[in-house]
C-alpha positions in Angstrom: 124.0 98.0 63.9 125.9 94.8 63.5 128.8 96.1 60.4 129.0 92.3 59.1 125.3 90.7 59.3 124.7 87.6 57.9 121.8 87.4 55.6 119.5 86.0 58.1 119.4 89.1 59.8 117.7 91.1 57.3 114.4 91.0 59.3 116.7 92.5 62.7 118.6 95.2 60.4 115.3 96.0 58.8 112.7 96.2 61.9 116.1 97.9 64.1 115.9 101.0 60.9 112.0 100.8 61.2 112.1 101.5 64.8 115.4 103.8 65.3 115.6 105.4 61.7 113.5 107.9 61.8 111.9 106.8 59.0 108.4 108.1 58.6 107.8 109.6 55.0 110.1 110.1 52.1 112.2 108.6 49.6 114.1 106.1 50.8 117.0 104.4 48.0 118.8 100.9 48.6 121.6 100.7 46.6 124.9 98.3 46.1 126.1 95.7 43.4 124.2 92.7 42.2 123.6 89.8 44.5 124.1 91.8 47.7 120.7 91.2 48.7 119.3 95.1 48.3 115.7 92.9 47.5 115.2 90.8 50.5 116.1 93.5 52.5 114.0 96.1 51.2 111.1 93.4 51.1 112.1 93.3 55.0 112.2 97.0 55.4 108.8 97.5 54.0 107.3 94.8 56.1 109.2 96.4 59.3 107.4 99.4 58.6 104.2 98.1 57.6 104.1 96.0 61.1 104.7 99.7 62.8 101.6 101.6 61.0 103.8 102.8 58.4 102.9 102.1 54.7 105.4 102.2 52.0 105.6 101.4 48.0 108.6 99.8 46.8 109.9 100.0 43.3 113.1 98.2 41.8 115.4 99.4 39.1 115.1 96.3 37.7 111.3 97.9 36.3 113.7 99.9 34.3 117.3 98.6 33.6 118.1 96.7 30.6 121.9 94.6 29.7 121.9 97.5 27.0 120.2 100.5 29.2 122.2 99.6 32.6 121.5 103.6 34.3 120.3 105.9 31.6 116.5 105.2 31.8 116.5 106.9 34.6 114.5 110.1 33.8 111.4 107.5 33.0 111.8 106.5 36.4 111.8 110.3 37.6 109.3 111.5 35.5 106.4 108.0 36.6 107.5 107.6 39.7 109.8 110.3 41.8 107.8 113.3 40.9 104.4 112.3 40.8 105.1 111.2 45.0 106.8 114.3 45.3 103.2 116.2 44.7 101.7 113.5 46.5 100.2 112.1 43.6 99.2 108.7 42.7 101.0 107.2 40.3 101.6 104.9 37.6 104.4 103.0 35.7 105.3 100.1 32.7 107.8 98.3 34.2 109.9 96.1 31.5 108.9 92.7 30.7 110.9 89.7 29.6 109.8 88.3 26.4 111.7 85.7 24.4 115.0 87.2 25.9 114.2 90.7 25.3 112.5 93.4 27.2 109.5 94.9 26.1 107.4 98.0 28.2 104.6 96.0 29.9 101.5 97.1 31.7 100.5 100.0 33.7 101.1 99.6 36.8 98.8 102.2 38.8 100.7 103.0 42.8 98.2 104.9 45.4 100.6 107.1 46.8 102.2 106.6 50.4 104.3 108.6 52.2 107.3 106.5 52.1 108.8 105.2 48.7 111.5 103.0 48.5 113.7 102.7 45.4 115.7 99.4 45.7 118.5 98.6 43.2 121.5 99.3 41.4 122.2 103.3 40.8 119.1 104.5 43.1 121.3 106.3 44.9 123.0 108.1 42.1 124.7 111.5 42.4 121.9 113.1 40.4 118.8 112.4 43.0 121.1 112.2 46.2 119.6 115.5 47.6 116.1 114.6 47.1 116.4 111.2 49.4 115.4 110.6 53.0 117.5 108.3 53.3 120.7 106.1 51.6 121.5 102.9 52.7 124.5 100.4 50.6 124.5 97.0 51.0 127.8 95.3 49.8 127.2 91.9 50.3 129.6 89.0 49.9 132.5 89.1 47.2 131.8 89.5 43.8 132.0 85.4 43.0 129.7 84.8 45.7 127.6 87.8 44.4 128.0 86.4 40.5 126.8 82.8 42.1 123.7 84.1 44.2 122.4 86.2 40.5 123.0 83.4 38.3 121.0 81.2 41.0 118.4 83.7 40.7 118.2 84.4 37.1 119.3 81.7 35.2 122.4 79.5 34.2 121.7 81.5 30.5 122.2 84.7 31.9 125.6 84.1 33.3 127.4 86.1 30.2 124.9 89.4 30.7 125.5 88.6 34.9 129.3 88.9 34.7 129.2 91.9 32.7 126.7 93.4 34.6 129.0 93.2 37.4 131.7 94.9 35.3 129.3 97.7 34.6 127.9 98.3 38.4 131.5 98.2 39.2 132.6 101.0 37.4 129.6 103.1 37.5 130.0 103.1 41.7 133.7 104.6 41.7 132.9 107.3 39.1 129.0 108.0 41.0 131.1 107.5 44.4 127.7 105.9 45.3 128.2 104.2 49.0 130.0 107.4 50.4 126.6 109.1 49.9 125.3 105.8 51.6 125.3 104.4 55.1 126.1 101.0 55.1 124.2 98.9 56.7 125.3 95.3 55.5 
């Protein structure tokens, strides 16, 4: 694979994994800091699969993280989500909702169980689960300005402050989880 793809070439890097990556059932985990573009390409990914017979689920960590709970909700996300696939069991989850600023547990979410589940966002390849993925991709995207710039785009002029310091966060949980050597890097 290309080591430097521009962002355009999601849908190449994405059907180029589908087709050489072996990857046929599992759980699959996206990870990489903020505004790297770990969603579009795992909206890609799951569409490269799909167009080969393959049928995925796709959950973010962003169902789950917080600015005040940035990584240690994460046995919620093992106990609704990783385990019930891993006895190929359907599954459901409450993913947070935004209301008036603040998140609040929303609605079940009910997931008919496929045999690939990807897990796209900030710590989902931690330490802690590494052994239990199929497969670990990083993304590291552009700088961290560039990164800071594409989120804020995304989210909001008003989130700027929680943005920045989420950036601080990510950036200090990666060198003590030594996430993307556990990774291949794909972008």
């Amino acid at each position: 694979m290309d080591p430097d793809p521009a962002p355009h070439d999601w849908a190449w890097l994405a059907d180029d994994l589908a087709v050489r990556g072996g990857l046929t059932d599992g759980i699959i985990a996206i990870d990489g800091p903020s505004g790297a573009g770990k969603s579009t390409f795992a909206a890609e990914l799951v569409r490269a699969l799909s167009d080969r017979g393959r049928q995925s689920v796709l959950i973010s960590t962003d169902d789950y993280a917080t600015w005040d709970d940035p990584a240690s909700w994460w046995p919620e996300l093992e106990h609704d989500i990783i385990r019930a696939y891993e006895r190929n069991h359907d599954y459901f989850y409450r993913p947070r909702v935004w209301v008036d600023g603040a998140p609040e547990v929303g609605p079940e979410i009910w997931i008919r169980w496929q045999p690939i589940l990807i897990i796209e966002g900030v710590t989902s390849a931690r330490r802690s689960t590494a052994d239990r993925l199929t497969g670990r991709f990083w993304i590291d995207g552009p700088p961290a300005a560039e990164r800071l710039r594409r989120t804020v785009a995304r989210d909001g002029e008003a989130d700027r402050d929680h943005l920045a310091r989420w950036q601080q966060f990510e950036e200090g949980w990666f060198a003590v989880d030594d996430t993307r050597a556990r990774c291949r890097v794909i972008a």
